[in-house]
C-alpha positions in Angstrom: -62.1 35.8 -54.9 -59.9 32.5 -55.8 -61.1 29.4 -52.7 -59.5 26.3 -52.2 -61.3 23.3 -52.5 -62.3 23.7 -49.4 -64.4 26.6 -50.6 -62.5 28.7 -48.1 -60.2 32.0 -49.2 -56.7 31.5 -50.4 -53.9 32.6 -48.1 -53.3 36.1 -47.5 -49.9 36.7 -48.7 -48.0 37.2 -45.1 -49.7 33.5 -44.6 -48.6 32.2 -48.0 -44.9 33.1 -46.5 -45.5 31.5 -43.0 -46.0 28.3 -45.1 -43.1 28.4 -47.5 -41.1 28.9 -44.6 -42.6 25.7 -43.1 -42.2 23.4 -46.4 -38.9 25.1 -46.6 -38.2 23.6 -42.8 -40.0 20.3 -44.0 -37.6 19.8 -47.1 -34.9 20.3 -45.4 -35.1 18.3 -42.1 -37.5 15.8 -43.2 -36.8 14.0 -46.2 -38.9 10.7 -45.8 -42.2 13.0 -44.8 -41.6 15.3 -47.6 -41.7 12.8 -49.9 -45.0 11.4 -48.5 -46.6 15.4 -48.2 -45.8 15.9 -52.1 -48.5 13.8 -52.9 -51.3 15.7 -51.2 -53.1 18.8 -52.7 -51.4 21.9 -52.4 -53.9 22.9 -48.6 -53.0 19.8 -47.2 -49.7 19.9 -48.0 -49.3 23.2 -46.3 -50.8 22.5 -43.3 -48.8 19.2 -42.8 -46.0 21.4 -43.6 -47.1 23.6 -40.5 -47.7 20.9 -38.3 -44.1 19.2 -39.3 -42.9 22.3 -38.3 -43.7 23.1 -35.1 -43.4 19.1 -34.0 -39.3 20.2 -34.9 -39.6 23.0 -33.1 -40.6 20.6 -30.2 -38.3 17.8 -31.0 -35.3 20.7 -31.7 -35.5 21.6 -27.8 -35.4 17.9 -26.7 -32.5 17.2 -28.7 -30.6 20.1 -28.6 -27.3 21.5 -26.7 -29.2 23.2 -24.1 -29.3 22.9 -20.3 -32.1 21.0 -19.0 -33.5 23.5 -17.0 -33.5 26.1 -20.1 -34.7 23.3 -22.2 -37.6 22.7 -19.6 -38.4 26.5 -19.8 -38.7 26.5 -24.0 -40.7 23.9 -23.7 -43.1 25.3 -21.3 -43.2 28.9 -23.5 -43.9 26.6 -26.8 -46.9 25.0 -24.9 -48.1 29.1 -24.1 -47.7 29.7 -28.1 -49.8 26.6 -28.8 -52.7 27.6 -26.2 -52.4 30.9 -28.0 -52.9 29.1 -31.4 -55.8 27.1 -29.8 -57.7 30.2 -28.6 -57.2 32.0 -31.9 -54.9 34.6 -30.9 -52.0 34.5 -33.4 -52.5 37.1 -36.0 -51.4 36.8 -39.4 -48.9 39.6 -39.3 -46.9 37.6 -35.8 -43.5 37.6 -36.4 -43.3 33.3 -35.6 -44.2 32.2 -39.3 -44.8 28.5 -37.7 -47.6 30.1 -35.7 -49.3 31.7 -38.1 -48.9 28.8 -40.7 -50.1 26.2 -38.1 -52.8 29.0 -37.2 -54.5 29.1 -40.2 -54.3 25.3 -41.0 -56.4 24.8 -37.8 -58.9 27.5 -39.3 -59.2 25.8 -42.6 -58.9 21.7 -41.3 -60.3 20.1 -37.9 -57.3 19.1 -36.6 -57.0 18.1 -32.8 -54.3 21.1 -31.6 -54.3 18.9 -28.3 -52.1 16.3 -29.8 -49.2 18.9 -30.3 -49.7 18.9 -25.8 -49.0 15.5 -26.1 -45.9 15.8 -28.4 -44.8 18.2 -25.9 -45.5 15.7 -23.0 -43.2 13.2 -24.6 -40.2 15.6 -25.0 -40.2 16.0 -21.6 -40.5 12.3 -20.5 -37.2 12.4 -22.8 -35.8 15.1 -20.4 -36.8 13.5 -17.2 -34.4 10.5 -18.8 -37.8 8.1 -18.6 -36.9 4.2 -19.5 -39.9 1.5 -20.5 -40.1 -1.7 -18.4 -42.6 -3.4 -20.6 -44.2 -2.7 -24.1 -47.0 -1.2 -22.7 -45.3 1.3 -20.8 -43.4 2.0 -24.7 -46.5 2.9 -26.2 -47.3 5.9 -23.9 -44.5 7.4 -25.0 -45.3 6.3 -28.8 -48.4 7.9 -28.7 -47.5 11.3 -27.2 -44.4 11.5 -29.5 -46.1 9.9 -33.1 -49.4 8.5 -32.4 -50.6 12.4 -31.3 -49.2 13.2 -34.8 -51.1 10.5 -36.6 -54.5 11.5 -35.4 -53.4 15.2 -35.9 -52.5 14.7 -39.8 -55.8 12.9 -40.5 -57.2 16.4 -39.3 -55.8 17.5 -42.3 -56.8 14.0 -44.0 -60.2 13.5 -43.2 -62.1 10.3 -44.1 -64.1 9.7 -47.4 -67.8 10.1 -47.0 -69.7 7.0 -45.7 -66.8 5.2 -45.5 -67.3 2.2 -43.5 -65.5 1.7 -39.8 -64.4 5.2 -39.9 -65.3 5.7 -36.7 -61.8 3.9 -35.8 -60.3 6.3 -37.7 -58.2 8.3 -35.6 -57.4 4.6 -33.7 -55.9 3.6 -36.7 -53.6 6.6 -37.3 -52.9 6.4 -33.8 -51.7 2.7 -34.6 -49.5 3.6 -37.6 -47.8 6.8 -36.1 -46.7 3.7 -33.1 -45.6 1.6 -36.2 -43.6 4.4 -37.8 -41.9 5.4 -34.1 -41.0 1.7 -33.2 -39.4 1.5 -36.5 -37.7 5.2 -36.1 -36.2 3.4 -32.0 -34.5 0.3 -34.0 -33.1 2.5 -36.4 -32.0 4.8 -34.3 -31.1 2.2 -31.7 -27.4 3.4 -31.7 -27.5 7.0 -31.8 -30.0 6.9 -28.6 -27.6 5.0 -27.1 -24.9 7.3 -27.1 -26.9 10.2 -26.2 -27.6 8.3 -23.3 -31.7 6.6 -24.0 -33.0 3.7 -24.4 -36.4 3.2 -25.5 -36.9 -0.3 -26.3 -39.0 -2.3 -23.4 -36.3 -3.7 -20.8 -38.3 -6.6 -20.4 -37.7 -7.2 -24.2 -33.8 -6.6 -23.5 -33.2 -8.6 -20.9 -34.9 -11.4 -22.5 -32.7 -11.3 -25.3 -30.0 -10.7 -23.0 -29.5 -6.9 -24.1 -29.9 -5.6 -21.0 -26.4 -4.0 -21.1 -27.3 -1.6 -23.4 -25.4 -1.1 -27.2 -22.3 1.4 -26.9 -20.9 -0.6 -29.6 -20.6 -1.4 -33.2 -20.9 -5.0 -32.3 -23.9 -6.7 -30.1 -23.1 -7.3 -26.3 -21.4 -10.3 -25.8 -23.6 -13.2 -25.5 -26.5 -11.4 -26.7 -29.5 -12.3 -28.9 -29.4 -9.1 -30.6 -30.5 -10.6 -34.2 -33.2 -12.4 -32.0 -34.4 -9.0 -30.3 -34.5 -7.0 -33.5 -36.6 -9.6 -35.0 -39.0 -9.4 -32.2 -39.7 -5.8 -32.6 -39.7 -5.8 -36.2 -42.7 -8.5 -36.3 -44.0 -6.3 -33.7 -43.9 -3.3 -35.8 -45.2 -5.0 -38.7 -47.8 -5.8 -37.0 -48.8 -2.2 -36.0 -48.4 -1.5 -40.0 -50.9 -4.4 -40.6 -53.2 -2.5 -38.3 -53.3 0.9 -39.1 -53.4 0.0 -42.4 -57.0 -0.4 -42.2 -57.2 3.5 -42.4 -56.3 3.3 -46.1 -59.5 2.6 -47.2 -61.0 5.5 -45.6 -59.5 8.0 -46.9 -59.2 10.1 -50.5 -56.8 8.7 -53.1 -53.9 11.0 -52.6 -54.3 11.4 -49.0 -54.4 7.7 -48.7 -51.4 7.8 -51.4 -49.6 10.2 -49.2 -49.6 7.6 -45.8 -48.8 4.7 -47.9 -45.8 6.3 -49.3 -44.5 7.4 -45.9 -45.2 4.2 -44.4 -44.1 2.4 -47.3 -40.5 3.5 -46.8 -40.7 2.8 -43.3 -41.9 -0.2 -44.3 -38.6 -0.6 -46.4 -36.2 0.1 -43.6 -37.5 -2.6 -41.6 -36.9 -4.9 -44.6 -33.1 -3.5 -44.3 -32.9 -4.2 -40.7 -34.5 -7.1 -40.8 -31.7 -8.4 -43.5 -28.9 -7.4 -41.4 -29.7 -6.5 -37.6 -26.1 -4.9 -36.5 -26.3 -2.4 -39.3 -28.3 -0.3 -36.8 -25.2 -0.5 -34.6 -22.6 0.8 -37.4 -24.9 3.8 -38.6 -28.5 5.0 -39.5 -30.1 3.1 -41.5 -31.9 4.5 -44.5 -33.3 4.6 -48.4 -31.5 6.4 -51.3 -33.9 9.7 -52.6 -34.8 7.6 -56.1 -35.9 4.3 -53.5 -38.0 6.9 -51.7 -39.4 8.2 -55.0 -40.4 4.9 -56.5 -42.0 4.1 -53.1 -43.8 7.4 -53.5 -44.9 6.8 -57.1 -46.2 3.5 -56.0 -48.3 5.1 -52.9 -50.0 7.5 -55.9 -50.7 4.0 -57.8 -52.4 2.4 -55.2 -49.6 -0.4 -55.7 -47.7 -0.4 -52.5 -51.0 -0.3 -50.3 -52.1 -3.3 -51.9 -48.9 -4.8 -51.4 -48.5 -4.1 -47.8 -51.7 -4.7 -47.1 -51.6 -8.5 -47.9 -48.2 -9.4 -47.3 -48.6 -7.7 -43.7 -51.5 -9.4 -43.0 -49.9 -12.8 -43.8 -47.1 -12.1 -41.6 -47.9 -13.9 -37.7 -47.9 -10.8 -35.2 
């Protein structure tokens, strides 16, 4: 019988299809992650492909058209389909290819199924209409909505024998899945707005003077907004600086695969950085053959270098 490099059986062929359909839903909803995931070895790629998937699932009820009370009650029958997953329960032949895909990635990697609770926890602070006082209060939500998803895909990572500090580990994907969500809330800055959230710290707004929210193209009227962007984008970078630390711990192409996705994140806050308001006209974002040179970079070992020392000559 063929094994994977794990030494474990290849994927039945009803489980081979559960995770097609989950690269499929990866590919086509995820661009900046699927460029990272294409970097990893053809397991790991599948089961970040399963877990990508069922964190849409998640995010898909949060954001969608239905009424909160319905949206309340999908979210509560996704967390039953998860404790199924947890105990083992979800056959190969279930008809919900995400849960048989994300199934059998928790058979073959260690990964922390508790996180995807957590994820869950987030959405429905999102429901409940939640705002953030201070930073502190921000990274709560960070860390159920992307840090959870950090320490989750270094499940699927794992860290290099002997490596040294790698008992901070799962801290420092915890750091850079808060790096890569602050970055996602000042792109996205807009688009909350008008869908009625704000996530950014309202201590942070108001001493910018922000505090009256952006249902505009243009900053609020005697606003710092330039000044406030700035302050969360050294922030972020900051966060990058951190959890790049992990890096070092882990194999070649999974460490290629984080510094590719973080390395276009890493990128947008260079954009935003340049020219603040541009979150307030429209998303920003990379062209596909930026993201690809970022990608073939984070195989090279180039952009983790980079990063890593212009980050940490950055002031926090």
């Amino acid at each position: 019988m063929s094994r994977t490099v794990e030494g474990q059986p290849q994927p039945s062929a009803p489980v081979q299809a559960a995770y097609s359909y989950c690269e499929a839903v990866t590919g086509g909803q995820a661009r900046n992650f699927a460029y990272g995931i294409r970097l990893l070895p053809t397991e790991k790629r599948q089961a970040m492909s399963a877990l990508y998937a069922f964190s849409r699932r998640v995010d898909d009820i949060g954001d969608g058209p239905l009424p909160p009370a319905e949206k309340k009650e999908r979210l509560e029958a996704t967390r039953t389909l998860l404790g199924r997953i947890v105990a083992g329960e979800v056959e190969e032949d279930d008809t919900d290819p995400v849960a048989v895909a994300l199934s059998d990635a928790a058979r073959r990697f260690p990964l922390p199924l508790g996180g995807l609770d957590e994820l869950i926890d987030g959405v429905q602070m999102d429901l409940r209409g939640e705002t953030y006082e201070t930073w502190d209060d921000l990274k709560i939500y960070c860390r159920c909505v992307a840090g959870a998803i950090g320490r989750l895909s270094l499940g699927v990572f794992g860290t290099q024998p002997g490596a040294v500090g790698a008992d901070r580990a799962a801290e420092y994907a915890d750091t850079l899945g808060l790096a890569l969500q602050l970055t996602n809330i000042l792109r996205d800055v807009r688009e909350d707005a008008q869908n009625g959230r704000v996530y950014l710290p309202a201590d942070d707004l108001a001493k910018f003077g922000c505090g009256d929210g952006f249902g505009a193209d243009t900053p609020p009227p005697g606003a710092d907004f330039a000044g406030l962007i700035h302050f969360e984008v050294r922030r972020a970078r900051a966060l990058f600086a951190e959890g790049y630390r992990l890096l070092p711990m882990l194999d070649r192409r999974s460490g290629a695969c984080v510094a590719a996705m973080a390395g276009i994140y890493r990128r947008l806050l260079d954009r935003i950085e340049r020219d603040p308001e541009a979150v307030l006209r429209g998303r920003v974002s990379l062209p596909g053959r930026e993201k690809a040179y970022v990608a073939v970079r984070g195989l090279s070992g180039l952009d983790a270098r980079h990063i890593s020392r212009r980050t940490l000559r950055r002031p926090a």
